[in-house]
Structure formats: structure tokens, C-alpha cells
N, C-alpha and C positions, 0 to 999 in steps of 0.2 A: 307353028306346025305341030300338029297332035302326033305324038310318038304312039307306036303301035301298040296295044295291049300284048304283056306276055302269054301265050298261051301255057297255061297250067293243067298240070292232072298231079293228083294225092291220089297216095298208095294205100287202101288200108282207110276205113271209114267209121272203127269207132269212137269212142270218146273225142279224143286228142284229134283224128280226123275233122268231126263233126264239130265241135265246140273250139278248139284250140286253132283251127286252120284255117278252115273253109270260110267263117264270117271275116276274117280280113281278108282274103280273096278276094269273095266276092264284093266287097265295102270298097275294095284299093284300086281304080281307074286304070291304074298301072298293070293290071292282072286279067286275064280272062280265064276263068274255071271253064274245062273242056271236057274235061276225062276222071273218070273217081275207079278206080279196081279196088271191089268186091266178087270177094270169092263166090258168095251162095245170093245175097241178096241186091236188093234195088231200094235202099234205106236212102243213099243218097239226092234219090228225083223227088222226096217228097219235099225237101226244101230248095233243089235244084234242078227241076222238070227236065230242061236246057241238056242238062250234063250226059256225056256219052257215056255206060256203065262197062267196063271190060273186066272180063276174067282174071286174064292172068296179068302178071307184071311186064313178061317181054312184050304184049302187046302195048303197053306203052312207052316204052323203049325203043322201038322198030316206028313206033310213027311220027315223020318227020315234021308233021307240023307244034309235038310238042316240043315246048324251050324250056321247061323246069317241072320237075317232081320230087313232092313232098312226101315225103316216107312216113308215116305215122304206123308203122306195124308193129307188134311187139322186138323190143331190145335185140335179139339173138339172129334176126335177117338183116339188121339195118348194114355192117358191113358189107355184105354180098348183093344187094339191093344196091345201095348206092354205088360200088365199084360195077357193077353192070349198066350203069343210068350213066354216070360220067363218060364209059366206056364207048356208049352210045351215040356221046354229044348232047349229053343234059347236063342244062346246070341240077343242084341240089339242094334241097334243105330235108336236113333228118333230125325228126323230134329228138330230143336228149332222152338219149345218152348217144355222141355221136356213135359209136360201138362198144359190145362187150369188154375187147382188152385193146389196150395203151400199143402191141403192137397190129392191129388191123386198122387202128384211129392212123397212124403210124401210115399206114400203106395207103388211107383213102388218098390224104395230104399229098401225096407221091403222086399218085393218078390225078388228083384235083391240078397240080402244077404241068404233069405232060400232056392231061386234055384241055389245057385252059379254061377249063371249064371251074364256075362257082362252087362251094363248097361251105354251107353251114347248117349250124346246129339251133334250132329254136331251144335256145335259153332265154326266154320271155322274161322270168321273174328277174333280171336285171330292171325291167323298165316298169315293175314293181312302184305303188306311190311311197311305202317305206324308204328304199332302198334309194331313189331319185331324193328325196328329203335327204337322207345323211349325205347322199354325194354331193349337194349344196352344200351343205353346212360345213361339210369335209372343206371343199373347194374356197368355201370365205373364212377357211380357218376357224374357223366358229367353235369347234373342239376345243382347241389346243394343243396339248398334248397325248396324244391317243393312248390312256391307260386299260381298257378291256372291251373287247367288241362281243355281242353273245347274238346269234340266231337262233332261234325255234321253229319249228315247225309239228307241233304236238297234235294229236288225234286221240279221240277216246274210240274206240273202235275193236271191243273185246271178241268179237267174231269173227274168222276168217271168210273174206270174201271169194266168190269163185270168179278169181280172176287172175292172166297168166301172170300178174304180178307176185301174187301171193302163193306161185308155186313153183315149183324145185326146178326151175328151168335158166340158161344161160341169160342173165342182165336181171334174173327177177330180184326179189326182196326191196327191199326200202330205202337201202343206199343207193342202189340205182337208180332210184326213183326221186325223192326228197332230197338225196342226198349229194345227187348231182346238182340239184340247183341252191340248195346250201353253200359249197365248193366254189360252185361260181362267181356265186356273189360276194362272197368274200374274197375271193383274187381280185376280182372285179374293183371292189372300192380299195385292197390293200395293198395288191399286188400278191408275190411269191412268196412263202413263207420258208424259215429256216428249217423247223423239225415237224415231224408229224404225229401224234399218238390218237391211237383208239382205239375204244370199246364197245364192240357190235356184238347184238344177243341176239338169240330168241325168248324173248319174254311171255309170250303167250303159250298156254299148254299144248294147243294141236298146229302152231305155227312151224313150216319147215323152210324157211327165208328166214330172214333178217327182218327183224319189225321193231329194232331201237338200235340207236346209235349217238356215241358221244365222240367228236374227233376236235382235238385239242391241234388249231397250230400255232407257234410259237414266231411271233415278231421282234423285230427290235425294240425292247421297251415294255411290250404289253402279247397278252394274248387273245385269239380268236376261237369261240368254243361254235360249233355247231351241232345241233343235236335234235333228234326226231323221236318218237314213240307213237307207238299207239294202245298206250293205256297211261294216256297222262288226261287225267280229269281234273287237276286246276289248271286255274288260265296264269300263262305267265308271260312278261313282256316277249312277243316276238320277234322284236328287234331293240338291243340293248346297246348304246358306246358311249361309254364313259372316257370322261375328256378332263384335264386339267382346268377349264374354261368352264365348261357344257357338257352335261349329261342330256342324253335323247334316248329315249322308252318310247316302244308303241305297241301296243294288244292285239289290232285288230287286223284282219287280210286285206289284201288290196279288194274293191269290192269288183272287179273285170271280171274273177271268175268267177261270181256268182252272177251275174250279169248276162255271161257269154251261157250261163247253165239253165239261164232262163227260157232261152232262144234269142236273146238279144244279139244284133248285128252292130258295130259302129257306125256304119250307118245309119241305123233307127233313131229317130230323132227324141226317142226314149233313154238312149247309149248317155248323152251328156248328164241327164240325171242322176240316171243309175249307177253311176262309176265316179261320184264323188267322192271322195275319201274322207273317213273322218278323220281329227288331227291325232297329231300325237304331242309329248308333253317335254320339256325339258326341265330341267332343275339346272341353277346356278349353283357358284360356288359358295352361295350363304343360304345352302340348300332350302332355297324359295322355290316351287312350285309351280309352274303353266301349262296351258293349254299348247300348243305348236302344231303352227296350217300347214299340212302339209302339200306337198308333192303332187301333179295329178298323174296318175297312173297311166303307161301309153302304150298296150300291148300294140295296137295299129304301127308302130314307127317300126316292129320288126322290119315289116312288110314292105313300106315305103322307102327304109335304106336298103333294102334286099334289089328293090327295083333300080336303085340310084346305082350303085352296084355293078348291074348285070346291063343298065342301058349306057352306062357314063363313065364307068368302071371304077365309080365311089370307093371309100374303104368300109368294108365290112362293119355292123355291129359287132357280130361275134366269130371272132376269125375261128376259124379248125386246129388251129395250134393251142388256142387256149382250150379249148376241146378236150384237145390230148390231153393237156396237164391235166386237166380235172382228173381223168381217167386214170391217167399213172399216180397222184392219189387216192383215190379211190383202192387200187391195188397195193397201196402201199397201207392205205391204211386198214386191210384186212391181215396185213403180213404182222402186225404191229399188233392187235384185237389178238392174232393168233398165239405168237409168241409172248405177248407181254410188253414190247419196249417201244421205247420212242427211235424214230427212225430222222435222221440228219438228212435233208433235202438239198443242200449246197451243189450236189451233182445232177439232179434230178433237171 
């Protein structure tokens, strides 16, 4: 017996709408795209003729045949946005950052458990081909002993863009940005860490956000450095753990976004091609040299546990409580950047 497509509508249609959302949607059998809210335009019908275009946001919140909405708006509504959708009887997915501060994340989680309704956050770069690589390698012990883990996520990019990222508004700058799905991934493969320290700037002369950041968390044993710019013009490995055993280094981005930026869908029969990864490399402990296959990258599986989920009552990818913790990070680690010190997490 064929289970019903969910009816879907996305909030909000640029980038992250269009490229990050919309092609597993529409690719995932489990999904039917219904509804897209745009404010001014009709950008959506050119690659989904089909889709109903509405204005405002309560209009799809008030109509009963949809069962989930994707929030893809800028940082600073997605609280109020998603507590009106849940409110409604919609389940949720809200592009990261689940909210501005660690208490309204706080409050979704509340509504998410007394409307029974779903609740999560597209943290995609977990199913990253990098990141799927060390969680092998992690899982066959294949490390060892985990002496230093490092993420990058570096950009050469000396000119401010006009975009609400790059401007003096609630979630913008870099940390919000990059720097939530840094955060992630590293709770992700490590878990919770004990202290927290960092150093977030403004490095560029007319930037008024944050456009670099270095946040040090401290594990038992070893640490995890995460760290972003965008005036870093050499290449450095963007994913680095060093292991007792095994060292793992790799340069390049997973290739999905570049893929998804094409116009490519998962669907397209073009998708297997194009979203091959190239390896990355290990060194032994008689610092020998290799090539290492990695991982393949699986933004689509957001999509597909989303549905298991919300038809079967699966467990979540990315629950909203790990959510929060990024968040309450994130706030802590500006307290830390502010004052100077490293901040003890054992209560956090």
C-alpha cells in the first residue's frame, strides 16, 4: 500500500529555499511541494509551474491540507515563524540556525512536545562526504586514540556582499552561519565538550558582522578547533583528526553543493555523477602517505528520515535539543571572544 505524499510548502524562496530544499522535495516520493511564500515574486513556478505562490506566511498556516513547512527565511523570524506553524498543526523544519538565542530554541522544543508536532533543523553538512568518512573510521576505531580534530571552513571573499547575512541584523554574521554547522558536526562525531574558548572578529575594514572566528573546545584527551574567515587565501585541510593509529586530512568540499548550485536535482540522472567525492588522504604511524575513498555524500537522507519520522514516528536525524546546544554555544562562545576566557561547560 503506497503511503500518501506529504503535503509541503517552504517559507521563503531564496538561496537556501531554492537550492537547499526544494530539489529533495521535490526528488523524495515521500513529499509533495504544494505551496512556496514569496513576498514580491513568482521565482518559484519557474522550476515548479505546479506550486501554489502565497503571500503571506499565515496563509499557509491556516490551510489545512498542508502537513509540513520549511522555514528557509532569514535567522531573526525563524522563532516566530515556526512557534506559529507548530501552533497551527504543522510539523517543521527550520534551515539552521534553529533561532537567534538558546532561550526561544528553548521554547520551540516546548511547543514542539505539547503540539506533538515534528521539530527540526536542516543541519545537512552532518551527511557531508568528509564528515560520513571519519564517522567510519571513528566507528572501526580506525583512529585510535583521538589526539586533535580541526574543521575549516575558509573563504577568500574581501568584499562585502549585500546580503542579510553580512548585515547588523539578529542571527547575521558568520558564526551564525558557518559556524553553526561547524558546532554541529563536531558534537555530532564527539559529542559534548568540557570548556569553551573563542575569538570572533571583524577582520575586513567595512564589515559590521563577524566574518572570522576560532572556537577551541576542549575534550578529554585532545581538542577540537573550528574555525572560519573570509580572507583566508591558502588552502588548508578542511577536515583534520589526528589519531594515535591514523591521521585523516581532506581539502576539498563535499561536491552536493556545487551540484545542487548547478540546478541539479537528485533525482537527475546527472546527480550520481556529479556528487562524487574526491578522496581524502591518511598517514600512518610511520608517517607513510595515501590516497583514502571516501564517503558518499547524502544530503537526500535529511529528507527521507524526515519522512520516516513524521509517517512511522522514526527517530529524528537532528533532534532540536541538539539544536539548542549549538546555540547555547554559540552564545557562550561570544561571552568568551568578549571577555577573554575560557568558559567551563559541565552545567551547560
Amino acid at each position: 500500500m503506497s503511503i500518501k505524499p506529504i503535503n509541503t510548502a517552504i517559507a521563503g524562496y531564496g538561496a537556501a529555499g531554492e537550492f537547499y530544499h526544494a530539489p529533495f522535495i521535490a526528488s523524495s516520493p515521500e513529499f509533495k511541494l504544494t505551496n512556496v511564500q514569496e513576498r514580491h515574486k513568482e521565482q518559484s513556478k519557474l522550476k515548479f509551474p505546479e506550486v501554489k505562490v502565497l503571500r503571506t506566511f499565515s496563509e499557509l498556516t491556516n490551510d489545512p491540507e498542508i502537513e509540513l513547512i520549511v522555514i528557509t527565511t532569514p535567522n531573526e523570524f525563524h522563532f516566530s515563524m515556526a512557534k506559529e506553524a507548530m501552533e497551527k498543526g504543522k510539523h517543521v523544519v527550520v534551515d539552521k540556525p534553529i533561532t537567534v538565542t538558546s532561550g526561544d530554541a528553548e521554547q520551540l522544543i516546548k511547543i514542539s512536545k505539547e503540539t506533538g508536532k515534528i521539530l527540526t533543523v536542516y543541519q545537512n553538512r552532518r551527511l557531508d562526504a568528509g564528515l560520513l568518512t571519519i564517522k567510519k573510521i571513528k566507528e572501526e576505531n580506525g583512529f585510535g586514540k583521538i589526539r586533535h580534530y580541526e574543521a575549516h571552513f575558509d573563504r577568500f571573499r574581501p568584499a562585502i556582499k549585500d546580503s542579510w547575512r553580512e548585515k547588523e541584523t539578529p542571527g547575521g554574521g558568520l558564526l551564525y552561519d558557518l559556524g553553526v554547522h561547524l558546532l554541529d558536526q563536531t558534537i555530532y562525531l564527539w559529542g559534548r565538550p568540557q570548556t569553551i574558548t573563542a575569538k570572533i572578529e571583524r577582520q575586513r575594514p567595512d564589515a559590521v558582522v563577524d566574518d572570522f572566528f576560532e572556537i577551541t573546545l576542549q575534550y578529554s584527551g585532545f581538542k577540537a578547533v573550528v574555525k572560519a574567515g573570509m580572507l583566508v587565501e591558502e588552502k588548508t585541510p578542511q577536515l583534520y583528526v589526528e589519531g594515535s593509529k591514523l591521521t585523516y586530512f581532506r581539502y576539498d568540499l563535499d561536491p552536493q553543493e556545487a551540484a545542487l548550485k548547478q540546478g541539479l536535482f537528485p533525482r537527475d540522472a546527472a546527480w550520481e555523477k556529479e556528487t562524487v567525492p574526491t578522496p581524502g588522504f591518511v598517514r600512518n604511524t610511520d608517517c607513510e602517505e595515501s590516497e583514502y575513498p571516501s564517503e558518499r555524500g547524502n544530503y537526500p537522507y535529511f529528507y527521507r528520515n524526515l519522512a520516516q519520522a513524521i509517517r512511522n514516528g522514526g527517530e529524528l536525524l537532528v533532534k532540536p535539543e541538539e539544536a539548542h546546544y549549538v546555540i547555547k554555544l554559540i552564545e557562550l562562545a561570544k561571552v568568551s571572544s568578549e571577555e577573554k576566557i575560557t568558559i567551563d561547560l559541565s552545567n551547560v
